[in-house]
Every structure is written in structure tokens, then in C-alpha cells.
C-alpha positions in Angstrom: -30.9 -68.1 52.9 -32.1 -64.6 53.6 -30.4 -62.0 55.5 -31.5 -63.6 58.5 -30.3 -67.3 58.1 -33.5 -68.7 59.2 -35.8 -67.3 57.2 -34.5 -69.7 53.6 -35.8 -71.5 50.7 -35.1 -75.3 51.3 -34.8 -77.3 48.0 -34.9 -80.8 48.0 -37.2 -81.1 51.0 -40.5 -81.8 50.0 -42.1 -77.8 50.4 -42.7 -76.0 47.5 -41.0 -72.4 47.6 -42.8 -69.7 45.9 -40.6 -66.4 44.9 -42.6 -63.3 43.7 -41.3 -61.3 40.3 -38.0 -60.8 40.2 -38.4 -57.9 38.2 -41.6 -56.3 35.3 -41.2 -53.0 32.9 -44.6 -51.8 34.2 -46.7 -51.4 37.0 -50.4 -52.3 36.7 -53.1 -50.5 39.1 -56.0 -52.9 39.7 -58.1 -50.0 41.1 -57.8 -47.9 38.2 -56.9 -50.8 35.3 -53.9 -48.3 33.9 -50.7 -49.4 33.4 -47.4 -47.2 34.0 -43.9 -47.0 34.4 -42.8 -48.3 37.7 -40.5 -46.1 40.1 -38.3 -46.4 43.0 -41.5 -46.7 45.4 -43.1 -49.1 43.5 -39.8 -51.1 44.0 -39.6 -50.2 47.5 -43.5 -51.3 48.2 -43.1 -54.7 46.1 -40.7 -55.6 48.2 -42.0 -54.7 51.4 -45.3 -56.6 50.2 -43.2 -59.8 49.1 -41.5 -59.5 52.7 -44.7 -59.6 54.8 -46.6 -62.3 52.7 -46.2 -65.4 54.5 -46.6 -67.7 51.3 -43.5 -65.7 49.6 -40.5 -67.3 50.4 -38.0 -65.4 48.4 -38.7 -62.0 47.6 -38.3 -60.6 44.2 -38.1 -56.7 42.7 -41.1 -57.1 41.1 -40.5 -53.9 39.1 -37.0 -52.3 37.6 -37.3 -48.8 38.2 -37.6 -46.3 34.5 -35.7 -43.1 36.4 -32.5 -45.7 37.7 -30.1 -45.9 34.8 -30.7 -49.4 32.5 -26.2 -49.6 33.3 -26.6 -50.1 37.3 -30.2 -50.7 37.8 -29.9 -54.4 38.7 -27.3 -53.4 41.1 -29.6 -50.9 42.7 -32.3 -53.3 42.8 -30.2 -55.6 44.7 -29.0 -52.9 46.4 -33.2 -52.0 48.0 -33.6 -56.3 48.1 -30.6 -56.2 50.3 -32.1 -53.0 52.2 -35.8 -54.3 52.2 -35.9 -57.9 53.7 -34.2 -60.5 55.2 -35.9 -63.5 53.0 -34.1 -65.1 50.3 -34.3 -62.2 47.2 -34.4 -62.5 43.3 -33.7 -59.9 41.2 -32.6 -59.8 37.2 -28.4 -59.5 36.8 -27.7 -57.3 33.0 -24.1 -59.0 32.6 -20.9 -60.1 34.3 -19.9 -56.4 35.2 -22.7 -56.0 36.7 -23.0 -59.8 38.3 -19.7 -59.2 40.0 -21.0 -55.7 41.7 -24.0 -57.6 43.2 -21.7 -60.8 44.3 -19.8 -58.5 46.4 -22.7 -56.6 47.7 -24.3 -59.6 49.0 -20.7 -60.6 50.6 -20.6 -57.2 52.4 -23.9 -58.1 53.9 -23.0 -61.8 54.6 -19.8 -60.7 55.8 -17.3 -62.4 53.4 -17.7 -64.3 50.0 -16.4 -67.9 52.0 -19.9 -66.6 54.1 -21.8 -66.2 51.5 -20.9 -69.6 49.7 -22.0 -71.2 52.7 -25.1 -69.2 53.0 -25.8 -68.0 49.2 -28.9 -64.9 49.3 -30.0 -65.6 46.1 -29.3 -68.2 42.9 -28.5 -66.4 39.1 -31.0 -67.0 36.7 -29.6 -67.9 33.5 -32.0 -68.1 30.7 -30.3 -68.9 27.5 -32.3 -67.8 24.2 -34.1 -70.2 22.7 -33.6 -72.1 20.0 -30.3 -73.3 21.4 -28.4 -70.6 22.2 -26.2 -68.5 24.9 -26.0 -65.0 24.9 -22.6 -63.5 26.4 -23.8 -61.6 29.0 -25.8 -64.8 30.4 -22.3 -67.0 29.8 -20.7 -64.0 31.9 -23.2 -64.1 34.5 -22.8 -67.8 34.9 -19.5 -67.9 34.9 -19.2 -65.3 37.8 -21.8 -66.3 40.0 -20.1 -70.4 39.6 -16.6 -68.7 40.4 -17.8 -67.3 43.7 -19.7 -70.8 45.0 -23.4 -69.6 44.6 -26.4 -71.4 43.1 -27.2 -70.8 39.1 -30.7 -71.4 37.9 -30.6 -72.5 34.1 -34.3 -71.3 32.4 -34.9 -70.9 28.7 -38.5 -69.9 27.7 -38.9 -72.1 24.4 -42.2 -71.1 23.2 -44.0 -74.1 21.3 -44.1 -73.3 17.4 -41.9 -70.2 17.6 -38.9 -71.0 19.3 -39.2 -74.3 19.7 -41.7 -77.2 18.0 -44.9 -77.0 18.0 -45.3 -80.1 19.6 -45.3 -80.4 23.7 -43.1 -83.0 23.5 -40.7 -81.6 21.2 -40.7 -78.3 23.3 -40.1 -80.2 26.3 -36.9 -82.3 24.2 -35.5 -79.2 23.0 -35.7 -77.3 26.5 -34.0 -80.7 28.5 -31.5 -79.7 25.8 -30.9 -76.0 27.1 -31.2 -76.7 30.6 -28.9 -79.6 30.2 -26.2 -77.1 28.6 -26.2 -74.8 31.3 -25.9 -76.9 33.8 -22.6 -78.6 31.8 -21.5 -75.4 31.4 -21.7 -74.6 35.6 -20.2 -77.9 36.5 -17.0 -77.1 34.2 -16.7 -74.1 36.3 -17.5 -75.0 39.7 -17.2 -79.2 40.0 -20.6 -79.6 42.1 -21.8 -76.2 42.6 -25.7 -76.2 43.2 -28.0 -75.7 40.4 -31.7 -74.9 39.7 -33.5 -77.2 36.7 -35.7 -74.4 35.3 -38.4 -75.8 33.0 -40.3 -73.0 31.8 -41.4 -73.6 28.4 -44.5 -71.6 27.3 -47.7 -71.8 24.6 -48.3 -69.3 22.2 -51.7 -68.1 21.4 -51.7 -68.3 17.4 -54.5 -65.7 17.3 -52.2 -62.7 18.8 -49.3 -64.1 18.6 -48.2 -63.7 22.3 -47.3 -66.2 24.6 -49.8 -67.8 27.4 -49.1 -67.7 30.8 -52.7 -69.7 31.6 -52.8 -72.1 29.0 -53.5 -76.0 29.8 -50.5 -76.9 28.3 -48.5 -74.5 30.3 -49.7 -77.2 33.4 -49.0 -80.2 30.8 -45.5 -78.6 30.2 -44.7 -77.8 34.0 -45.6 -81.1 34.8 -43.3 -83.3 32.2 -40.0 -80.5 32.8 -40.4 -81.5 36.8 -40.4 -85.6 36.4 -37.4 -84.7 33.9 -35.4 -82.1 36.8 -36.7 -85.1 39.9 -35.1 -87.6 37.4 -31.7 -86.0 37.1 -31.9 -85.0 40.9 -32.2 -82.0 40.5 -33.9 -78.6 42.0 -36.6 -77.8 40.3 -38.3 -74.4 39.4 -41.3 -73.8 37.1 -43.3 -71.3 35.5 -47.2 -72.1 37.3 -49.6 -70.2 39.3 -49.7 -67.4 36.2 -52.4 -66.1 34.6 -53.3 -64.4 31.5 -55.5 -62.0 32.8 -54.7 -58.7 33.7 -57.0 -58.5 37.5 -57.2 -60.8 40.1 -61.1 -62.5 38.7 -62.4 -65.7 37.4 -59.8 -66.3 34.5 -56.9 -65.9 37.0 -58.5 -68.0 39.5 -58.8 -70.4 37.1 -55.7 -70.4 35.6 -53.4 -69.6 38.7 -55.0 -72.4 40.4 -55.2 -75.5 37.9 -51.4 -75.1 36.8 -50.2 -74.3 40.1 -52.0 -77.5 41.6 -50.1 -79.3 38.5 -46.9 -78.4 39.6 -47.1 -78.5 43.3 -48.5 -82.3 42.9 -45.6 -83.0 40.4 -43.2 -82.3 42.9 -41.2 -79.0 42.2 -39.0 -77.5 44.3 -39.8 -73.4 43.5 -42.6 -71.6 41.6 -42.0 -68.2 39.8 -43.2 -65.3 39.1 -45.9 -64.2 41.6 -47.0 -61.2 41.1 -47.7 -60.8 37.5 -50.1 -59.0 35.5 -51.1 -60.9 32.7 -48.1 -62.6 30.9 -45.3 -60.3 31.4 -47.9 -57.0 31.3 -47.1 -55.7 34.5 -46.6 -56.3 38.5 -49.3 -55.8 40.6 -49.5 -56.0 44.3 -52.9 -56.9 44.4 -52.4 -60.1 42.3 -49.8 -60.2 44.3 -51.9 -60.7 47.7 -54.3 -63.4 45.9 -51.3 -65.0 44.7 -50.4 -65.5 48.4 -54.0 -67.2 49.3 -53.6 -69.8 46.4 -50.2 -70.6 47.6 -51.3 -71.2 51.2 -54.3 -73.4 49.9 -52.4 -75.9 47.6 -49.9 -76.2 50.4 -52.3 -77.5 53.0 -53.5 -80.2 49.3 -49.5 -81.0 49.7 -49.8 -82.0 53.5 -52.5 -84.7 52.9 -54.3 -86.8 55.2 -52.4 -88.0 58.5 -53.1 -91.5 59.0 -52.1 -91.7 62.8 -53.3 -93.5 65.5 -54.7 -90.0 66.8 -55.6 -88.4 63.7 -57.8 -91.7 63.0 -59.4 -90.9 65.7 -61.3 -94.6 66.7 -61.3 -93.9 70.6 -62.5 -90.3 70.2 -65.6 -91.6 68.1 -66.3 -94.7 70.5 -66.4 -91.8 73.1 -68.6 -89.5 71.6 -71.3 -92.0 70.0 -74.4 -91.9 68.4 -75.6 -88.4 68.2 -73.0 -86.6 70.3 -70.5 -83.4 69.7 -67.5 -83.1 68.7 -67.1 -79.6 69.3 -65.8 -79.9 72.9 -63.3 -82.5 72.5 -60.4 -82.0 73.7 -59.1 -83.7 70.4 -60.5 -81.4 68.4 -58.9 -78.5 69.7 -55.5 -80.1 69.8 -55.9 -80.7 65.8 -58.9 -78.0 64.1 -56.4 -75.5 63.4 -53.2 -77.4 62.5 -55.8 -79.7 60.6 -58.2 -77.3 59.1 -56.7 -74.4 56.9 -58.1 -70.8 57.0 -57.7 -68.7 54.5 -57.4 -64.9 54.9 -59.0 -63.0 51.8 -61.3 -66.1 50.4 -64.9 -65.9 52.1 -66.6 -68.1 53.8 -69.3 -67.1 55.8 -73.1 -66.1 55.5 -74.9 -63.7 52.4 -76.3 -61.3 55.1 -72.3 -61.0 56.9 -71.2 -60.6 53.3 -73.7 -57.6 53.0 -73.2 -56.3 55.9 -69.0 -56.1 55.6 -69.2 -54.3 52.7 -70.2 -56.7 49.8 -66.9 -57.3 48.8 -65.2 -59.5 46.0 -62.0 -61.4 46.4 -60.2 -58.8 44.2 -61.1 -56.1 47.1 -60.2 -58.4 49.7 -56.6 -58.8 48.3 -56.6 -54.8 47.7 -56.7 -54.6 51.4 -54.4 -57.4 51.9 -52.0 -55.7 49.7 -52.4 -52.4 51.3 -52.1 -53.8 54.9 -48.2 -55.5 53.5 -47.4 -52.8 52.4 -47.8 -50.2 55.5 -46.8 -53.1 57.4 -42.8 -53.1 59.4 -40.1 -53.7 57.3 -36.9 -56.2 58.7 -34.3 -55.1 60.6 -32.1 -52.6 58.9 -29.0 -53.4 57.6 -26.1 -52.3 60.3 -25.2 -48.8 59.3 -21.2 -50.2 58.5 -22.5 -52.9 56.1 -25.2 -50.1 54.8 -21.9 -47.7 53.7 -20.3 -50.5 52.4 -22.7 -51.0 49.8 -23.3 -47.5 49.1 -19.4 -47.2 48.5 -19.6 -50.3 46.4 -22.7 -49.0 44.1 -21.0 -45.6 44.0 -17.8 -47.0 42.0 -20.2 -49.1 39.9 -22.0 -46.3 38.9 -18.3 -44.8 37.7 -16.8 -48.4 36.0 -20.6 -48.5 34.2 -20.9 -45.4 33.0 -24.2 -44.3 35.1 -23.5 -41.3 36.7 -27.1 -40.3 37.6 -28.0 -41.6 41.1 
């Protein structure tokens, strides 16, 4: 649930949520193709962007601001999440110091931790460290997040050949294994709490030596981690709709939309990280925005084909005959535009329109898009009692953490 209860993720329901970067270590300018540190602003405008895009259903960080101290920057990231919208957020916890700062934060805001049980504002990610492994801090994290009632998402990122086989299958064996762990290790804290089935194994390209966001196995892998999460009955998340490619063009289309299709058909519950530049190079609010068309489009795939009475249409055809119009039907303006999807930066339209508007490409579409979320209202603000509260809470964090810059 968000700050406002009825803007939520639903799990379980047949909708595939999307949730845009909880958090990068650099920001990536599509005009000018330079990469930086990311600041407080670029926070700020992330999340405004994330709140506005209709396909983004819970609202990441996208960046962790450089100038914030590394002690209580996740707690002033939830902190600006908390501030910014009132979707569903996601934001990266550092340990269980920190975890329990940010549980009561969100309590503040939900007015009580029994509240916020009932109506959780975000689930933990815990990712433990390929091959086979927990860190503390993500046992710590766990641990609190289970002991308050809220949702715990259980992700490794077994790479194939490096941290785990090199074989798909083996990768996908090994990462069952992790997730399987985590989730053990939840349900001995917290008998039935909620959990998220994470499978987000990656490739690795062997001629750099990096991991591949884009790759056709990353689709292959997506695909065989969600019948494994819909087998247990689980929620499921995956890593699809990424891209190698550093700018919103061809490769990105191509690899966003292919291994988002895969997973969206195979039936997960959440898709992570929109947003990104390349795999793990940056955030950018322009990928961003086109990230936000492609989700739209494979939802309306997901809807199908109603095979009603009235969306079968025999009577309307009998009635129009050979050679007539559709167009004035009264049937087809009940159903063109529930029927018919329309995108908002795709083009579809004549060459001499397309001239005439400027000549643009899809990437300059979504700059405007991305521009337009961003100057675009922000949510209610939080009341200005629950506002002090957090301040207060954030000021003796900074003091138990050791970060005494603000």
C-alpha cells in the first residue's frame, strides 16, 4: 500500500506491478551521454517522475545521493520516498540499525506499527550473496522487518559461470536454493509473514566480464524462476524489462521488450528495476519514461481477447453489412478506447505530421515525457505532525549512526 491506501501493488491478482530503481550510484544524462554522481535533486526528481508515471506502481529512489552520509542515507532516502509520493516505495536498507529507523518511520506515517502491519509501504529486499551465502547485515534486515509484520523479498543475483554454474539450469537449481533459504529463515521468525520469490539470476558476458541485463537467457532465466515461485505459491518478482544499453534506442527496445514480454506471459507478480541505464550504469529518467510506454503495451498483450457476446459482435456485423461503417456505431464507441490501447510517446501517424512536429525519435519523445513528470504536482504532503516526527526520528539516527552531517 502506498501512503494513500488505494493507490497499492496487489500480488497474487493476475496484474503485473512494475517498481522503478530502488536506488543507482550514478546518474546518466541522455541529452548529453555523461554520467555523474547523483544528488539530493536527482533523488527528489526520480521520485516525482516514478510518482506521476501511471505504469509505475511502486516508486523507487532511483539514485542514493553522494553528499548524504553512506551511515543514514537509506534512512534519508526513505525519509524523501515517504515525503515524495503516496504509491507503494522501494528503497535499499544498509543493515538492521538502519532497518529499524526506517520501520518506525513508515509507522509514524501509517500511524502505528499494528497499522502498518496491516498496511505494509514497502517489502525488504534481501539479497543473499551468491554462491550460498548470508551476509549479517541482510540476516539483520530480515530479521527486523519479519519482527514488525512486513513483507521480505528474498533475491540473490547468481550470475551463470561466476557465481553460480554456467549452465541455466544449474543457475536456476542453485538460486531455488537461496530463495528457498530466505524464505525458511522468515517463516522461523514470523510463522506466515508474506514473502516475495525473487528470481533474478543474470548472464555474464565472457568478453568483458560484466553481467547482461539484455541477454536471451536473462528472458530464459525469468521465465523458469517464475513457474518455480507460481509452483510454491508464491509472489513473484523478476529482473525483465532491462537493457544493456546505455540510451533509450534500438538495443533497449529490443531487449526491454522481449524479456519483459517473457516474464509478463509467465505470470509474475512484480518487475524490477525500471529506470536503469545499462546494467547497473546509472538511473535515467528518460529510460525511465520509455520504460513506462513498454509497460502500458505488454499490459494491454496480458488483457487478451474478450470473447463476450458483445465483444463478438455478430448483431453489430448483421447490422452494418456488406460495405458499410463501423465508425458510427454506437458499439464502437462503447469499446475503441477500453479495447484499443494508445500509447503516449510511440508514433503513429503520417511522415509529413512527423516532419512537421519536429521530426522527433522515441528517445526525444520520452525526454519530454520525463520532463513533463517531473514538473508535474507532487502528492499530498505529509501532515506537518507526522512530517516532525520523522525529522525527530532521522535526527537521533543520525546521532546512534554516527552521521552527523545533514
Amino acid at each position: 500500500y502506498g501512503r494513500n491506501p488505494e493507490r497499492r501493488a496487489e500480488f497474487g491478482q493476475g496484474r503485473p506491478n512494475a517498481m522503478s530503481s530502488a536506488g543507482q550510484f550514478a546518474w546518466f544524462d541522455v541529452a548529453t551521454r555523461s554520467r555523474r554522481e547523483p544528488h539530493i535533486d536527482d533523488l527528489r526528481r526520480g521520485i516525482r517522475v516514478g510518482h506521476h508515471l501511471p505504469s509505475i506502481d511502486v516508486v523507487g529512489a532511483m539514485v542514493s545521493p553522494a553528499e548524504v552520509p553512506t551511515a543514514i542515507r537509506d534512512v534519508v532516502v526513505h525519509y524523501e520516498l515517504l515525503s515524495g509520493t503516496d504509491k507503494p516505495i522501494a528503497g535499499w536498507v544498509r543493515n538492521g540499525a538502519s532497518a529499524r529507523t526506517i520501520i518506525d518511520m513508515m509507522a509514524a506515517v501509517r500511524g502505528g506499527r499494528q497499522a502498518l502491519a496491516q498496511r505494509p509501504l514497502t517489502a525488504a529486499f534481501v539479497e543473499p550473496i551468491s554462491p550460498l551465502t548470508f551476509c549479517r547485515e541482510s540476516i539483520e534486515i530480515l530479521t527486523e522487518f519479519a519482527r514488525a509484520g512486513l513483507p521480505v523479498g528474498i533475491g540473490p543475483m547468481a550470475i551463470c559461470g561466476v557465481t553460480a554454474p554456467a549452465t541455466l539450469a544449474g543457475t536456476v537449481v542453485q538460486e531455488n536454493a537461496e530463495i528457498l533459504a530466505g524464505v525458511t529463515m522468515a517463516q522461523l521468525v514470523a510463522p506466515g509473514l508474506p514473502v516475495v520469490y525473487w528470481g533474478i539470476p543474470h548472464a555474464m558476458d565472457a568478453r568483458t566480464a560484466g553481467i547482461s541485463f539484455g541477454a536471451p537467457e536473462q528472458g530464459l532465466l525469468a521465465v523458469a524462476m517464475a513457474q518455480l515461485g507460481r509452483r510454491y505459491g508464491l509472489p513473484t518478482g523478476l529482473n525483465v524489462g532491462l537493457t544493456d544499453s546505455l540510451l533509450p534506442d534500438g538495443q533497449s527496445g529490443l531487449e526491454k521488450g522481449a524479456t519483459l514480454l517473457m516474464g509478463a506471459l509467465a505470470g509474475a507478480d512484480i518487475f524490477g528495476h525500471m529506470g536503469i541505464a545499462g546494467a547497473d550504469q546509472g538511473a535515467s529518467l528518460v529510460q525511465l519514461a520509455a520504460d513506462n510506454e513498454s509497460l502500458a503495451y505488454v499490459r494491454r498483450i496480458l488483457r487478451g481477447i474478450s470473447l463476450s457476446d458483445d465483444h463478438l459482435a455478430a448483431e453489430v456485423i448483421r447490422r452494418v453489412g456488406p460495405g458499410g461503417s463501423f465508425l458510427t456505431e454506437e458499439h464502437t464507441l462503447a469499446h475503441y478506447r477500453d479495447e484499443l490501447w494508445t500509447p503516449q510517446i510511440l508514433y503513429r501517424g503520417a511522415y509529413e505530421r512527423w516532419q512537421q512536429s519536429g521530426a522527433k525519435d522515441m528517445a526525444t519523445r520520452a525526454v519530454e515525457l520525463a520532463e513533463e513528470a517531473a514538473a508535474s504536482p507532487g502528492p499530498p504532503p505529509l501532515p506537518e505532525h507526522v512530517r516532525q516526527q520523522l525529522v525527530a526520528i532521522m535526527d537521533e539516527a543520525r546521532l546512534a549512526l554516527g552521521a552527523t552531517a545533514s
